[in-house]
C-alpha positions as CSV (number, residue, x, y, z in Angstrom):
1,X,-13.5,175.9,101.1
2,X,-16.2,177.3,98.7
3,X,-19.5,178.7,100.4
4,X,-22.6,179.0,98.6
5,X,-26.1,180.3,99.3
6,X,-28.7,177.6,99.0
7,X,-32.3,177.8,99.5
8,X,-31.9,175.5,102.3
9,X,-29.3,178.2,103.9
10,X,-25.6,178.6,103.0
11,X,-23.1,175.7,103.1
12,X,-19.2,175.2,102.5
13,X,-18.4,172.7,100.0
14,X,-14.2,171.4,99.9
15,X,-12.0,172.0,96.3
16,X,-12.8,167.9,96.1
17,X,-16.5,167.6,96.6
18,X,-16.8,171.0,94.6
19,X,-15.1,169.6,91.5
20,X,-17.0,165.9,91.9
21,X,-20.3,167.7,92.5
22,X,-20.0,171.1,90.0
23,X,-22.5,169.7,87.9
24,X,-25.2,168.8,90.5
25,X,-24.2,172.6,92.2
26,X,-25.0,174.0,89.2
27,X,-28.3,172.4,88.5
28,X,-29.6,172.6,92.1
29,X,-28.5,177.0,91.5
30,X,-26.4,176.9,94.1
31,X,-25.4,180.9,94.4
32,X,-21.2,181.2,95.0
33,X,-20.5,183.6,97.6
34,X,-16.8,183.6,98.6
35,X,-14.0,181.2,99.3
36,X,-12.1,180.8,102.6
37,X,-9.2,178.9,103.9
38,X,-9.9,177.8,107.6
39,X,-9.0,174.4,108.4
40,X,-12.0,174.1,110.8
41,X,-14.9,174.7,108.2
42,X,-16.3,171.1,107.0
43,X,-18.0,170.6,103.6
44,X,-21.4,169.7,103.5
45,X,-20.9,166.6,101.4
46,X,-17.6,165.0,103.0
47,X,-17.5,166.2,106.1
48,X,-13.9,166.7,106.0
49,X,-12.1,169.8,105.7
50,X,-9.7,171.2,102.2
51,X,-6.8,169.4,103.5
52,X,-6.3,166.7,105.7
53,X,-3.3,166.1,107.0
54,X,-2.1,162.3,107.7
55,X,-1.5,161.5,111.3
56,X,1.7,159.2,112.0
């Protein structure tokens, strides 16, 4: 999970939304801060964690 300081505050953003939305994080000057793996952080975009894991 990538966090990033925004003017509206800082926000985690998943490896999946981060690759789909690089260009609109770039333009919007989104400031990378760190990256952390913690499977209860939820991206801003999705919702949804780095990895979800399939139930059976």
């Amino acid at each position: 999970m990538h966090l990033f300081e925004t003017e509206e505050g800082d926000k985690w953003v998943c490896i999946w939304c981060g690759k789909e939305k690089y260009d609109e994080i770039i333009e919007s000057k989104w400031e990378h801060i760190f990256d952390k793996e913690d499977p209860t952080l939820r991206c801003v975009f999705c919702k949804k964690g780095d990895y979800n894991f399939d139930e059976d």
